[in-house]
N, C-alpha and C positions, 0 to 999 in steps of 0.2 A: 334630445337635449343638445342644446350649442354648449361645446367646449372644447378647450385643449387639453387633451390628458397625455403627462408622461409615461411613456411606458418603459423606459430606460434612459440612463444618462451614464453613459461611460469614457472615461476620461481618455482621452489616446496622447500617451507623454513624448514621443516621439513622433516620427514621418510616419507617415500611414498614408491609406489609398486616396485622403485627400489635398495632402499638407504635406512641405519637408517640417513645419512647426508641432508645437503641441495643439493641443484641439480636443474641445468639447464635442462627442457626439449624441445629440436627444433623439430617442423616438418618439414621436408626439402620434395622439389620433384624433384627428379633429373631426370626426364624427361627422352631425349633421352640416358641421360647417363649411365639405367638401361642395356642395350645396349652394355656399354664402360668400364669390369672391370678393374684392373690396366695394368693389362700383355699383353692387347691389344693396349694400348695407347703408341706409340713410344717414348721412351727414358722420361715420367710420372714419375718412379719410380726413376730413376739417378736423375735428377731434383728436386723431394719431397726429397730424403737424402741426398743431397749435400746440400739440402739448409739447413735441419734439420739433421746435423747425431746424432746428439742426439737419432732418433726415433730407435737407434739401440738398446736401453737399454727397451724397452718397451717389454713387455713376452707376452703380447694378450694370443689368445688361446692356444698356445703349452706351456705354461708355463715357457719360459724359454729365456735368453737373445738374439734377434735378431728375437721373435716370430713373430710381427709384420711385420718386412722387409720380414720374408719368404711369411707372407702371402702375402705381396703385388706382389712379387714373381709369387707367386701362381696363383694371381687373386683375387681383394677384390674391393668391390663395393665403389664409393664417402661416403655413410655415414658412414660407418664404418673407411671412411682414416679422413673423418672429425672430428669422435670423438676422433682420435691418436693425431691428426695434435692442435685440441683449447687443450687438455691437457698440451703437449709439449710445444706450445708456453704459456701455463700459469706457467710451470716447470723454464722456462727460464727466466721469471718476478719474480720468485721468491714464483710464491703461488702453490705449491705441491699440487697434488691431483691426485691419480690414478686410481679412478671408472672413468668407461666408459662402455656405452652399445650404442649400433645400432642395432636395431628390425624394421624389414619389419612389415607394416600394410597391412590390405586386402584390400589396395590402390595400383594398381601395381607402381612403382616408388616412394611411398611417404615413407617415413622412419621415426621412431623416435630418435631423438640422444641424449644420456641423457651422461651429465656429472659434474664429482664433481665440486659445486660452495659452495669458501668459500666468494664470495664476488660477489653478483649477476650484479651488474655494469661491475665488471671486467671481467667473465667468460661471458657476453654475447660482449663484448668489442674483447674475444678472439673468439670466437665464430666464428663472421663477420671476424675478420682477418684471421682465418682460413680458409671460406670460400674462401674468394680471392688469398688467397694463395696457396690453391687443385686445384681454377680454374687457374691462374697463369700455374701452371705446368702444367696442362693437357692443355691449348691453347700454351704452347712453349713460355711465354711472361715473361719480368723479374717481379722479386717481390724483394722488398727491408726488408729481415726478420730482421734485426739489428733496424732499426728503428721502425718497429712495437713492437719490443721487447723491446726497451727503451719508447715504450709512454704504453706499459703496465705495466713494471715496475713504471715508473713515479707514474701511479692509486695505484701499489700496495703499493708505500713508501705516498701516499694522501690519500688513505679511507682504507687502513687496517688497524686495531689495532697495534698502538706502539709493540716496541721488550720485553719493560718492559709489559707492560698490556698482551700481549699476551702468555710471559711464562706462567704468573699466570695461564690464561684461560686454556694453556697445561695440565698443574701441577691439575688443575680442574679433566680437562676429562679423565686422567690419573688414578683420583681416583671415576671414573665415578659420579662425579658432575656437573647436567647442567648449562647451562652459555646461558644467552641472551644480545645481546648488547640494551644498552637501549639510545644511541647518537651516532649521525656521528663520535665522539671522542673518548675517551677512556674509559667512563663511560660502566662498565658493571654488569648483574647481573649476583651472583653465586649463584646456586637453586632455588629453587619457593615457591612462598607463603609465609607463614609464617616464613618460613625455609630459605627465601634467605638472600644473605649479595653481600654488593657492594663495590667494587673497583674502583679506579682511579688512573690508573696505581700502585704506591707503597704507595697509599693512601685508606684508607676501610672506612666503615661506622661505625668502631671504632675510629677512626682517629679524634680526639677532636679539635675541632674550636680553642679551650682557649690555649690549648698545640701549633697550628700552628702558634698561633699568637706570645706566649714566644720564641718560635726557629725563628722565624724572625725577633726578637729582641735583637740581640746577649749581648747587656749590660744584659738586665735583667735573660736572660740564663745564661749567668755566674754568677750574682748575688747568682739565686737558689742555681747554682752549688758548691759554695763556702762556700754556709750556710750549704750543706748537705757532708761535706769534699771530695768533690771529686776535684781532681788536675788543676788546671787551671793556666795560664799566670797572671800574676800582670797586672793590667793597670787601665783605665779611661774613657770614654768619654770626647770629646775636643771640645772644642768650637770655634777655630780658630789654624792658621796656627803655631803663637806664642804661644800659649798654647800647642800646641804639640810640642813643641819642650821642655818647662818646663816640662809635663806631661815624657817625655823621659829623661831629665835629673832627676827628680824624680828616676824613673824605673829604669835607668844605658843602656846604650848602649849595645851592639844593640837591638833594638825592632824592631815591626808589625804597621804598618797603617792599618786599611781597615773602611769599611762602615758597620755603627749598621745593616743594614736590609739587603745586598746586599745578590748576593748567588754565588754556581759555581764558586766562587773565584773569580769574579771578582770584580778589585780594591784593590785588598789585596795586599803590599806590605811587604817583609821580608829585616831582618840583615841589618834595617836602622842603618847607623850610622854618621851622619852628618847630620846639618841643615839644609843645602840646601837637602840633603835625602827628608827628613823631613815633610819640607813644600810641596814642590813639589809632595809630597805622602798623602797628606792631601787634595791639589786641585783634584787631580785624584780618590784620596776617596770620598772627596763628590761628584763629578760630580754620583757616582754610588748607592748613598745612603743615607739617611737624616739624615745621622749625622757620626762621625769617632769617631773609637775609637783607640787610641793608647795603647800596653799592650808589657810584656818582649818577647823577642825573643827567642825562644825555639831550640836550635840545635836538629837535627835529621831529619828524615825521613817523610813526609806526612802520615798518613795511612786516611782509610775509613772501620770503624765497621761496618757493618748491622747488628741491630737489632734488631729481628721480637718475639713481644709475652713476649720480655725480658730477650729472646734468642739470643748469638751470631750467625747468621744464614752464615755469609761472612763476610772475611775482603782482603785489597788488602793495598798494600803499594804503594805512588810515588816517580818519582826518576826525576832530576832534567834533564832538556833537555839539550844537546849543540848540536855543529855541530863541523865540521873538516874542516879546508879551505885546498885549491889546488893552490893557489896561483892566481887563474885565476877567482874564483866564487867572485862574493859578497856576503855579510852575507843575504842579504834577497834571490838573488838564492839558498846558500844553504841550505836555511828555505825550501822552496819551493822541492830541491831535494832529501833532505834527511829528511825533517820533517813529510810535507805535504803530499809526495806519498806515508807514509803510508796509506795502505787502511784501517786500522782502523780507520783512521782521517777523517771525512766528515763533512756536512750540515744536513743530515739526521738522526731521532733516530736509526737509525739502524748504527751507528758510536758513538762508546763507546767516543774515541776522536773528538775533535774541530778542525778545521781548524788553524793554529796559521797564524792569518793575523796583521801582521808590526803595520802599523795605529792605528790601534783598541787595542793594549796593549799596555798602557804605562808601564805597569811593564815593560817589553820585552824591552823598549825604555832606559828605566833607567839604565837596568842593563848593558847592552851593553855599555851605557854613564858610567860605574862605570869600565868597563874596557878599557876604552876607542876607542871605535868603534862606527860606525852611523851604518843604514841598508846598504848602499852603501861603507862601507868597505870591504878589498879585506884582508883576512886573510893569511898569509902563510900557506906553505903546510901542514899539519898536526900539524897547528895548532885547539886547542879547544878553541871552545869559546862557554859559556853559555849562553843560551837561555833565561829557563823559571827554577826557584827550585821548584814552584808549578802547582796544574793542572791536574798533567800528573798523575792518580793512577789507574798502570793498572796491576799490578803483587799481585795472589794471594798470600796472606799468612795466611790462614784462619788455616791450622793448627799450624803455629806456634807463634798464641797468645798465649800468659800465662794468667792461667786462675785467677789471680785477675786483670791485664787489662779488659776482658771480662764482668768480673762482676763490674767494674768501667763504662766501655761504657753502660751496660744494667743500672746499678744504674744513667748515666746520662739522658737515654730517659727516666726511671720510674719519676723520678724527674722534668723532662720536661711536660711527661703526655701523650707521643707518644705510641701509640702500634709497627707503623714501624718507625723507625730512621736510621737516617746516621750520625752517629758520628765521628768528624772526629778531628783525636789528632796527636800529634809530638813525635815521640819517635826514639831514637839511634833505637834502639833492640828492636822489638814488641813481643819479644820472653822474656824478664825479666822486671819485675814491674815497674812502673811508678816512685816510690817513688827514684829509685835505681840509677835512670837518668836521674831526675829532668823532667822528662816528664808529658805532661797535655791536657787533652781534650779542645780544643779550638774551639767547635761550635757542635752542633745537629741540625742535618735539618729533615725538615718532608720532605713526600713525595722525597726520596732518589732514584735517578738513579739507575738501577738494571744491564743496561750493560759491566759494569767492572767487575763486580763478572760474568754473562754470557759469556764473550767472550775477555778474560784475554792476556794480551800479554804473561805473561810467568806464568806456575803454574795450575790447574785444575779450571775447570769451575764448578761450585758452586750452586746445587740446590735451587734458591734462589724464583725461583716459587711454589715450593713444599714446603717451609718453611712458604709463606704466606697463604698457602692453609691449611697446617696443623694449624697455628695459627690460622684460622677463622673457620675451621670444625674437632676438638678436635675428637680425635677419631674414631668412626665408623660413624660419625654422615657427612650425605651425602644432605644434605639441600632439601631434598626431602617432601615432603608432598604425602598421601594417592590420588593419582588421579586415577581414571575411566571412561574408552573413553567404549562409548556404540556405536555400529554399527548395519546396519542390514538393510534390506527393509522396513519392519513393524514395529509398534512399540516402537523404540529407541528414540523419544520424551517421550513418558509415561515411560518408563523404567527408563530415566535418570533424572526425577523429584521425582519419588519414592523413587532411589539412594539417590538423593541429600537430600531429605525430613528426610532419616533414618541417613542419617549424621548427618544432626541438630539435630535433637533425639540426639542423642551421643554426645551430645556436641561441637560439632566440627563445628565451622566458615564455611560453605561451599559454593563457586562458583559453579555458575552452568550455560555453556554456553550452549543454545540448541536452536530449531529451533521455539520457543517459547518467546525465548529475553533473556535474560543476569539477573541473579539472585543472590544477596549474600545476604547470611543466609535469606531464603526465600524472600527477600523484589525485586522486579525489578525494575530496575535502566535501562533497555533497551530493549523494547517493537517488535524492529526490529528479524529476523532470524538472531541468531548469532552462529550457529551451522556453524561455520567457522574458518579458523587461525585466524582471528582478534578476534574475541569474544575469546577463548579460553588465545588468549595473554594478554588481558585483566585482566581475571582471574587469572592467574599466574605473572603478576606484582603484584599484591593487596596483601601488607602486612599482611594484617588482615585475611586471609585466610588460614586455617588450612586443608584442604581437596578441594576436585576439581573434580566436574565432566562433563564431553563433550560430545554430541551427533555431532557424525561425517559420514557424507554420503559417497556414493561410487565418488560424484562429486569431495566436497571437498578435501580427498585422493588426487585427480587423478590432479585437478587445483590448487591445494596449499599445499599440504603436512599436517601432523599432527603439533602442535603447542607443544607438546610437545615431548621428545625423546622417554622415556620410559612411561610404567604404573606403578601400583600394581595390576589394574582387566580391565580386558580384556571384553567386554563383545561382542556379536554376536547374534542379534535375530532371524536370517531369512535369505534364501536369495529365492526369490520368483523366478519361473521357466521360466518368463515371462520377466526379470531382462535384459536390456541392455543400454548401452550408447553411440549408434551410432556417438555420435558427436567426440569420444572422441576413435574412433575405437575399442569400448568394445561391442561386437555383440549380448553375451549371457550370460545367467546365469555364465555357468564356468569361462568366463572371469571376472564376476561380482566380483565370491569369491576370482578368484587371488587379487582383488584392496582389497576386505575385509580383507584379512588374514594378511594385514599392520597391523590391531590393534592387530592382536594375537602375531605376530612377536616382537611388542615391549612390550610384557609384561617381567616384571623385574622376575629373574629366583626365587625371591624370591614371586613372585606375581603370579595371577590365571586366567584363561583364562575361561570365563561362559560361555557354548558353546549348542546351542540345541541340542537333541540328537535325536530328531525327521528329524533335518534336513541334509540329506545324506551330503551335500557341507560343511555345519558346520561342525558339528560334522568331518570331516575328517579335521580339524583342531587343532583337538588334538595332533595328533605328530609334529606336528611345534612349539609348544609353551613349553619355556625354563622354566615355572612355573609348576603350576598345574595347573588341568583341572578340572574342576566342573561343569556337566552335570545337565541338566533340561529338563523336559519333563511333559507332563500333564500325560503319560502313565508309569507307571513302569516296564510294560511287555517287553520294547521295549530291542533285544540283545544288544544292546551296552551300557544302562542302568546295566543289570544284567553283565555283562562282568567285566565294570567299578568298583562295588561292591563286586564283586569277587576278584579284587587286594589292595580292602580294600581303594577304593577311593570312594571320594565323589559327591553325586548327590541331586536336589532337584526336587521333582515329586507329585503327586496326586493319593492319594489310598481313594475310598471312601467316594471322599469329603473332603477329609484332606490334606493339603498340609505336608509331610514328607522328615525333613532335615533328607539323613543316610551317613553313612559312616561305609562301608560295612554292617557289621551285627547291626551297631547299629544304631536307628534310634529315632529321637527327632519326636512327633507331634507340628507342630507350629498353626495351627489354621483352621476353617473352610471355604472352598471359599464361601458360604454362608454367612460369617459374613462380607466379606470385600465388598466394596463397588465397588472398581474396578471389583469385578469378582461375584457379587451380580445377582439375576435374573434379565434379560433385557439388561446385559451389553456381547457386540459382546464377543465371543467364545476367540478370541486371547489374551484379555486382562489376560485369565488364565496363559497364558504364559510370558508375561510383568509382569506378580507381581512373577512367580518361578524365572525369571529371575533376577528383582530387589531383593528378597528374596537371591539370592545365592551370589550375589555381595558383599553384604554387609555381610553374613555370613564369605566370604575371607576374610573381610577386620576386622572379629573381634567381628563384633557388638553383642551385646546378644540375645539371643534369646525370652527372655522377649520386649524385645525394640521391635526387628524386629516384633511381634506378635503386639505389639502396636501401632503399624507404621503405618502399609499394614489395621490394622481395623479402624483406623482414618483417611485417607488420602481420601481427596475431590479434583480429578484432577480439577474440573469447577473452584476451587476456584484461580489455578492457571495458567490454558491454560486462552487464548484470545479465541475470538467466533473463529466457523473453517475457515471462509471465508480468514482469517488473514494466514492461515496458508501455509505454501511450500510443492513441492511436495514430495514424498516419499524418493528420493533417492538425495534432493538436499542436 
């Protein structure tokens, strides 16, 4: 029988052997289809790019556009079309991603198919539709690609991160700062440990309770506003429909209605000027808000400040909506054909604009009433008629604020208490001073929309993710913290309590997830193997956490990925000759060190790679790593030792009983394996090797050599393993 059958789909949320990304891995068996490549299967290929001509833009192996289609051309097997075919349809939904691999296993028919998932729901969602859609083609049978391709979108505008939240996270990774979500929603973290900061969407963990609550309160924001001279509307809060109408003969005509706490402009009424205005703009205020205030009317322009830190980071101006009648539309068709079909107007965050729906705006209702139309009136031909004066702010003009406006919007959020703000003021010309044209800031909002400034109907799109990213990470400073992934057959439990042990020494807060249970600043809190993505994730939410280190097997790797992106130290104990993971079609040793050389590949180019030098598979892991390398060995004699110290690089090894930090010709004595308890008489041979190891980790990472000397002679593994019976096996 012709098919593709899954045999496994597991998700790998970190770097792993094939990705520094997340990534879907399937095993598929296509059976008799091993059989059936595409060039044999009648009219397969016309069928797959009719339905998909997109798959023209895909470069595969020839590198270049239409690589793909030749190979199918050619002859190319189901899993390799299946990893074209889920990319493609996730392009189409909107979530971009162009890793993809397809590797034969020494299963004849069974394939691996690995590809980029930025959202594991979704790309296994595409996955299965791709399936059916290879098999589709190749039985001759219809497949309906439009509708699968709107219920993937559908996922991707319901569990992907908002357009605002998600610049940010751009703008992150841009500056190569990691980012974990930490809810189905938009909460995420930026960095690890001690080092991170959170957002919510255009809200941080700067972002003050006290200050959200003043800008929701637009009386008492203005009040601030007023004590600290910056320009605002005259007005009041009202207590009824008759008191605003006094409150507005007070003021002078025309004035504003709207609602103390509403937002998004809804219920905001402008240019009342009559009492039936008035009133009627008073019921429609409170329906939206627990209370109204009525204040002068401001000629001019809508605009929208962002900003970020105290920074003007974006600003955009709106401009009043109308339509044009034909003599034949009604004013609500014409909403509909000339408002509404823009596509920047939707239901979804990913639509800067609103839908403008009749019912739902009494402003919209009023105004039309003020010129005398209903929605069911029929305008002549080229005539205009207005719509909406607010709302609509979708044209940047970010350069041409003037820069005392700029420092008035920044002096309204400082005064508010905002780190990010949306200020939003009425001005003729945003281009000369407020004071010049009676212009004035008429509201601050927290947590500020960011898709006007991204994706502007007229004027330049506005780095406004990169503005909050540089506000929260000053500098060089990358929200990173000191971590250390230990790997290896043997010994990477002892290794990484050693580590973690000399951190404390150092002062430094440290997690430690390993196959031993879950550790911070020596105390356990989780007695379980947590030498996995979940213990590791652990460790890297916890505030309190200044340093980080994880003991990671060849399993983990291979069924979950690393938990984090990058390192600072690398480390590699072993890979024993014996080393396979049959389950996992990993046969032998050399397959072993391909899954191992994940932890050398993500060392930071600023960071070091501990490598044994004893061990052929290791040690040739030196040229893959973008840091430095810092060999260890019990022997000093060994060539690649004296090689190393010949280019004036660093090694830690054993001359005489001594353990000897050098670097090249110079060489520190650190202390006797005699004195240490780890490598004391009686204890197995390899543990010499787990303390050179733990010894050069922490030499990368700084520590002193007094410390380290102090560490390695104090350090009672019993006092912190469980008995062995507790323990996993070697390579879990």
């Amino acid at each position: 029988m012709k098919n593709i059958e899954f045999l496994r789909i597991t998700s790998l949320r970190g770097p792993n052997i094939w990705t520094y990304r997340s990534a879907l891995e399937a095993w598929i068996d296509i059976g008799e289809l091993e059989d059936c490549p595409s060039n044999v299967i009648p009219g397969f290929n016309e069928r797959l790019t009719t339905w998909l001509p997109s798959l023209i833009e895909h470069r595969c192996s020839y590198g270049e556009r239409g690589g793909f289609v030749q190979r199918l051309k050619d002859g190319t097997w189901p899993g390799h079309i299946l990893e074209h075919v889920t990319l493609e349809l996730q392009n189409l939904a909107g979530l971009p991603g162009g890793f993809g691999k397809a590797r034969e296993t020494s299963k004849r028919g069974v394939y691996k198919v690995v590809v980029r998932a930025r959202h594991e729901q979704i790309t296994r969602a595409a996955l299965y539709a791709a399936r059916d859609l290879v098999m589709a083609a190749i039985e001759n049978k219809p497949f309906d690609v439009a509708s699968h391709v709107v219920t993937l979108r559908e996922m991707v505008d319901s569990l992907c991160l908002g357009p605002s939240t998600a610049c940010i996270v751009d703008a992150a990774d841009q500056r190569r700062i990691p980012s974990l979500r930490l809810s189905a929603g938009n909460l995420v973290q930026l960095g690890y440990g001690a080092r991170q900061r959170r957002i919510w969407t255009a809200e941080t963990d700067q972002t003050s309770a006290i200050a959200e609550s003043i800008s929701s309160d637009k009386d008492l924001t203005k009040s601030l506003l007023q004590s600290c001279g910056v320009p605002t509307p005259e007005g009041r809060i009202v207590e009824s429909a008759e008191d605003a109408w006094e409150a507005a003969e007070d003021i002078g005509l025309p004035v504003v209605v709207k609602p103390t706490d509403a937002n998004h402009g809804r219920g905001v009424f402008i240019d009342l000027n009559t009492r039936a205005e008035i009133e009627t703009a008073y019921a429609c205020a409170l329906e939206e808000g627990s209370g109204v205030i009525v204040e002068r009317f401001i000629r001019g322009n809508e605009h929208r400040l962002l900003i970020v830190g105290g920074k003007l980071a974006a600003a955009a101006r709106g401009e009043p909506l109308s339509v044009i009648g034909n003599g034949t539309s009604t004013i609500l068709e014409l909403i509909d054909s000339q408002l509404n079909s823009d596509p920047r107007r939707g239901e979804l965050e990913e639509h800067p604009l609103s839908p403008i729906i009749l019912e739902q705006e009494p402003t919209i209702q009023m105004e039309l009433e003020r010129q005398g139309y209903s929605s069911t009136s029929i305008p002549t031909a080229e005539k205009s008629v207005l719509i909406q004066r607010t709302g609509n702010v979708c044209i940047d003009v970010t350069a041409k604020v003037h820069p005392s406006v700029a420092a008035a919007a920044a002096l309204a959020a400082r005064i508010v208490g905002l780190d990010i703000a949306g200020v939003d003021l009425v001005a003729e010309d945003i281009s000369r001073p407020l004071d010049q044209q009676r212009g004035a800031i008429v509201e601050v909002n927290a947590g500020p929309g960011l898709l006007m400034h991204l994706k502007p109907a007229e004027g330049e799109a506005q780095p406004v993710g990169l503005a909050i990213v540089n506000h929260l990470f000053a500098g060089e400073e990358n929200g990173r913290i000191p971590i250390v992934g230990v790997t290896g057959t043997d010994g990477k439990t002892v290794v990484s309590h050693l580590i973690a042990r000399l951190l404390n020494l150092s002062g430094k807060h440290t997690g430690l997830a390993c196959s031993d249970g879950l550790y911070f600043n020596n105390q356990q809190v989780e007695k379980n193997n947590c030498a996995d993505w979940t213990g590791a994730h652990r460790v890297l939410l916890n505030r309190a956490v200044e340093a980080a280190v994880f003991e990671n097997g060849a399993k983990t790797i291979l069924s979950e990925g690393l938990a984090y992106d990058r390192c600072q130290v690398g480390v590699v104990t072993n890979i024993a000759l014996t080393d396979k993971l049959p389950d996992y079609y990993v046969d032998d040793a050399e397959q072993i060190a391909k899954v191992l050389r994940t932890q050398v590949d993500i060392v930071l180019p600023t960071g070091v790679a501990v490598l044994n030098a004893a061990d052929p598979l290791v040690s040739a892991f030196a040229e893959l790593c973008d840091g430095e390398v810092i060999f260890f060995c019990a022997e000093q004699s060994l060539p690649v030792i004296t090689q190393h110290l010949m280019q004036n690089k660093r090694a830690v090894f054993v001359r005489h009983g001594q353990i000897i930090l050098a670097t090249g010709k110079r060489e520190i004595e650190l202390a006797q394996i005699a004195t240490i308890p780890l490598t004391a008489d009686g204890q197995p041979s390899s543990r010499t090797e787990n303390v050179l190891a733990a010894v050069a980790a922490t030499w990368a990472l700084g520590i002193s050599v007094d410390l380290i000397r102090a560490g390695i002679e104090t350090f009672n593994l019993e006092l912190v393993r469980p008995p062995l019976n507790t323990r996993k096996t070697k390579l879990a």
